[in-house]
N, C-alpha and C positions, 0 to 999 in steps of 0.2 A: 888089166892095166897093172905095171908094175908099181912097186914105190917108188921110183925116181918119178915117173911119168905121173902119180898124186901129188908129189910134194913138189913137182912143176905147174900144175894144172891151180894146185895149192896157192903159190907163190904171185903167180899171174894173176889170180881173182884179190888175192890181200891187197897187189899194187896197185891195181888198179883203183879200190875201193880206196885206196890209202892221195893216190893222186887225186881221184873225185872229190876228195873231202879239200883237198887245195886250190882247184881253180876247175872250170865249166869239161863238160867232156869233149867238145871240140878242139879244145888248146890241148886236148892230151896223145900224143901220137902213141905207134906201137913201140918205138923208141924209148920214150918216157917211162912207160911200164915195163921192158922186158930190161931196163937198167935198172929201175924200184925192184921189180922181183927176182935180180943179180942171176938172169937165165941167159942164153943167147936169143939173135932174134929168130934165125930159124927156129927153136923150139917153140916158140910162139905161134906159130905156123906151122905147127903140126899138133896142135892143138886147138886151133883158133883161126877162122875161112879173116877176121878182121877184128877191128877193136869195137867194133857196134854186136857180132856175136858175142866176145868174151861179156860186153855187158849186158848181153839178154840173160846171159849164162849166171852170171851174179844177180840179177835181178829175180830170173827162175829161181833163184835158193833162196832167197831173201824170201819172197809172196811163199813160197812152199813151206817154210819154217813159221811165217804169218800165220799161215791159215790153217797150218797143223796146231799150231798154238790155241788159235780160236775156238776150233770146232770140237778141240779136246775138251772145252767145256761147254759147248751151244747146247741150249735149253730153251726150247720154245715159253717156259713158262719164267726164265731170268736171264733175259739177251745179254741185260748188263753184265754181267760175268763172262761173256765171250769178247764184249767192248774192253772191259776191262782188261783181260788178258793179252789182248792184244794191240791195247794202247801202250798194257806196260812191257810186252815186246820190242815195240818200236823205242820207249823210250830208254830200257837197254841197252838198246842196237842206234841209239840215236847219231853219233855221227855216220853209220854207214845208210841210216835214212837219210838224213839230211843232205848227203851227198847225192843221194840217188833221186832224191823227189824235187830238190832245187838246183840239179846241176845241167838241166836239158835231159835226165832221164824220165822224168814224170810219166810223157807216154809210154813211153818203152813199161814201166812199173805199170801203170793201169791197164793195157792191154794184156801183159803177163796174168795179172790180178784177176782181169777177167775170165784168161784160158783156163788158169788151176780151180777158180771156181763152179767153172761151165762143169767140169772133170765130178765134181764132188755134187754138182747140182740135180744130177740125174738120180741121186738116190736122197734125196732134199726134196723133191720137187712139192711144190707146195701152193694150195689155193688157185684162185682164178686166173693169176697172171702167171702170162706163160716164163717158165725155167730161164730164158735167154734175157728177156726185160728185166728180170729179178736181176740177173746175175749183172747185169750191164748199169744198172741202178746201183747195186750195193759197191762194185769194184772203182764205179767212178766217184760216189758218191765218197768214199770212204779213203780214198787216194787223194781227192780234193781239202777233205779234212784233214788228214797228216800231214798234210802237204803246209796249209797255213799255220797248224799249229809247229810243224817244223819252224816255218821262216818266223815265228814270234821270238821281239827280242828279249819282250819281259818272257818269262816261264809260266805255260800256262799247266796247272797239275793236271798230271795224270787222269785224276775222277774226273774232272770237268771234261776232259777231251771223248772220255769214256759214255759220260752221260750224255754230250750232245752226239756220239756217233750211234747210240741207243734212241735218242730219243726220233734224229731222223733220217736214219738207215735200218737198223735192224727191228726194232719196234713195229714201226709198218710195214714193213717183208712180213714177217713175224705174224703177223696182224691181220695180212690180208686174206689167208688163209679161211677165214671165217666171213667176207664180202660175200656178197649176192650179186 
């Protein structure tokens, strides 16, 4: 791929992200975004089969940068440290979460969540419960907590959001390992 054809592929994922954070992803046509990322519309279409791929496509970077975040520090013996890092990811990246977990993208996020983790689970695999339960508990579980603490209008900190996704998500994955 050349660099025009990055820094179009580029521009198409910021606009979008950038309209998401404005209004629901239905009201956003391929129009809307290929005037935000100042490209034509054929070029959007040689990049993009619709505007529901470009958002898998942003969504896949988003969970893949998550859960590289995470697992660079997961420790069986301190989960919290991978909650941690990956709650203060999201809160970082927070309007382009917010956009994506409250704007109609939520499944689209939790199904991705779940592919990038299935991918990494096979060399994780862990205890009595099988690889795909794990992984379909932690991705939904963990997408459903971002998700409210997103839509919070007070600001909920970081540790807190960290400790309850430790204490019931990762902790018992974590945990189960050692059941009979």
């Amino acid at each position: 791929m050349d660099a025009r054809m990055l820094r179009s592929r580029a521009a198409l994922n910021s606009a979008l992200l950038e309209l998401i954070a404005l209004r629901p992803f239905d009201q956003i046509s391929v129009r809307d975004i290929t005037a935000q990322a100042g490209v034509g519309y054929a070029t959007f279409f040689r990049h993009h089969a619709s505007k529901e791929a470009l958002l898998e496509r942003a969504a896949a970077d988003q969970i893949r940068q998550l859960v590289a975040t995470a697992l660079a520090v997961m420790d069986a013996t301190d989960t919290r440290a991978s909650c941690m890092a990956l709650c203060t990811y999201v809160d970082e990246h927070r309007a382009i979460w917010s956009a994506l977990l409250t704007s109609g993208a939520q499944q689209v996020m939790r199904d991705e969540f779940a592919r990038v983790a299935m991918e990494v689970s096979s060399t994780r695999a862990n205890g009595w419960i099988p690889a795909e339960v794990g992984v379909l508990v932690t991705a939904g579980s963990t997408i459903e907590i971002l998700s409210w603490w997103l839509r919070q209008t007070e600001k909920v900190p970081v540790a807190q959001v960290a400790k309850m996704l430790d204490w019931l998500v990762m902790s018992p994955l974590v945990l189960s390992g050692s059941a009979e």
